[in-house]
Residue, then its C-alpha position, 0 to 999 in steps of 0.5 A: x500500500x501507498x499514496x496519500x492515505x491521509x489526504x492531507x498531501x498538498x494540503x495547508x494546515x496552520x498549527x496553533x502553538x507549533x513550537x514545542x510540545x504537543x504543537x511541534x509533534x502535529x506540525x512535523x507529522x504533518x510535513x511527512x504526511x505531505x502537508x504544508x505547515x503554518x506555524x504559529x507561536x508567541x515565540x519566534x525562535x520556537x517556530x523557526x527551529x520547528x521550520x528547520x526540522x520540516x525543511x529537512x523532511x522535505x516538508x514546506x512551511x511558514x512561521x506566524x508569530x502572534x499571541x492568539x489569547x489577544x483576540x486581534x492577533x488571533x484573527x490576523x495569525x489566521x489570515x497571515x496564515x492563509x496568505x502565505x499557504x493559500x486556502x487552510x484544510x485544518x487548523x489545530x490548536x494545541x495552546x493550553x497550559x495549567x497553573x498548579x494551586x489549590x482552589x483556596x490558594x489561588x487568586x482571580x488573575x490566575x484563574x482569569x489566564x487560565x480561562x484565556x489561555x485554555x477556552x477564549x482563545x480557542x473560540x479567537x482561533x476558531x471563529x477567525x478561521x470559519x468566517x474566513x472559510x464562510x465567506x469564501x464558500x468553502x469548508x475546513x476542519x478544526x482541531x483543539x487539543x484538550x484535557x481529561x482534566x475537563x471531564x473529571x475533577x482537575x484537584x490543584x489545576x482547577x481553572x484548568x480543568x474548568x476552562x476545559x470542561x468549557x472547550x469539550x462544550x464549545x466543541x458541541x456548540x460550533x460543530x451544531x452550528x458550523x456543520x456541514x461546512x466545518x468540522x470541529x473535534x477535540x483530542x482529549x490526552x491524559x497525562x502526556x510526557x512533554x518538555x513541559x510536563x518534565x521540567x514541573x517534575x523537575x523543579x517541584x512544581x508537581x510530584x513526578x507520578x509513580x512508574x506505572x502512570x508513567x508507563x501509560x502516559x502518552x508521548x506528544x506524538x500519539x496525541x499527533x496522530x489522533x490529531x492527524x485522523x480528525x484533520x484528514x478526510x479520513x474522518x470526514x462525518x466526525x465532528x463534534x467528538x471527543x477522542x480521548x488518548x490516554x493509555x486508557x486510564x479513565x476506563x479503569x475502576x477506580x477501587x481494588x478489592x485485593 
């Protein structure tokens, strides 16, 4: 077998957040799937090393540098996007981030960035992309990455897991509302072993989980291809769906009885 199973050969895709992580991983996977990567990032040399990385697989791509929780940036990220590629197929959003308290301890302006960086931004990203795509009568996919931290107690992030909860229904409502031109689907990871994930266990910020729940925590590149199959036509009648990677540790009973 061969060819372009995933459809996505040719195709311009701009990733939300594409300079480390979770985004660095869906951008490069999209360059071997034959893609054209727009990426987008609050930090220039970021993107750019990503950049580097895609030339070398022969991949084509363009850097965007813009803060996406200003709303104005959002919008202009997307059109600069599309300038530079021609017509976006997709838009995956990878930007989230959790700050570490517990909910007595923390205060209004952490809980405000959180809602920012975690929720509002990703309506910005998405609302600038479908009126883009609405006005030139065309169709796209749209991806975010969020948390089962939204789907069950987040103890310590809760802001996080609140705003997620959020984007899991801002999920539902745009792809009510956006079908059939638009598909909008969420990748819900459990715990994935990032840089930054390791650098909060390194310095303290959060206690590193016993081995076993390391063993079952996703790398960025597994929650890359779940990205990939909900941005390809291979996943054409999928919208408004949560696909949860985690190594299957939410279906587990939570009790012994050893």
């Amino acid at each position: 077998m061969g060819g372009d199973i995933l459809g996505l050969s040719g195709k311009a895709v701009a990733v939300i957040g594409a300079g480390q992580g979770i985004g660095r991983a869906t951008s490069l996977l999209l360059g071997r799937a034959g893609a054209s990567v727009a990426l987008v990032d609050e930090v220039e040399a970021r993107a750019r090393g990503v950049a580097d990385e895609l030339s070398g697989l022969g991949a084509s791509s363009c850097v965007v540098v813009a803060d996406v929780t200003d709303a104005a940036q959002a919008d202009a990220a997307i059109g600069e996007a599309a300038r530079l590629l021609g017509d976006l197929a997709c838009v995956v959003n990878i930007v989230g981030g959790a700050s570490w308290a517990p909910l007595l301890e923390m205060d209004a302006d952490t809980w405000a960035r959180d809602f920012r960086v975690n929720l509002d931004q990703h309506w910005y990203v998405a609302r600038a992309a479908t009126r883009r795509w609405r006005d030139a009568a065309a169709s796209g996919a749209i991806v975010v990455v969020a948390s089962v931290s939204g789907a069950f107690a987040a103890p310590r992030h809760g802001a996080y897991g609140a705003a997620k909860a959020g984007l899991l229904s801002l999920v539902r409502t745009m792809s009510e509302e956006w079908w059939p031109s638009v598909r909008v689907n969420a990748v819900v990871p459990g715990a994935v072993r990032t840089p930054r994930i390791e650098g909060a266990w390194a310095s303290g910020e959060i206690p590193q989980p016993s081995s076993e729940v390391v063993d079952r925590m996703a790398m960025p590149e597994d929650i890359a291809g779940a990205a990939l199959y909900l941005c390809s036509p291979l996943s054409a009648r999928v919208t408004g769906q949560a696909l949860v990677v985690d190594g299957g540790t939410t279906t587990r009973f939570p009790y012994t009885f050893d």
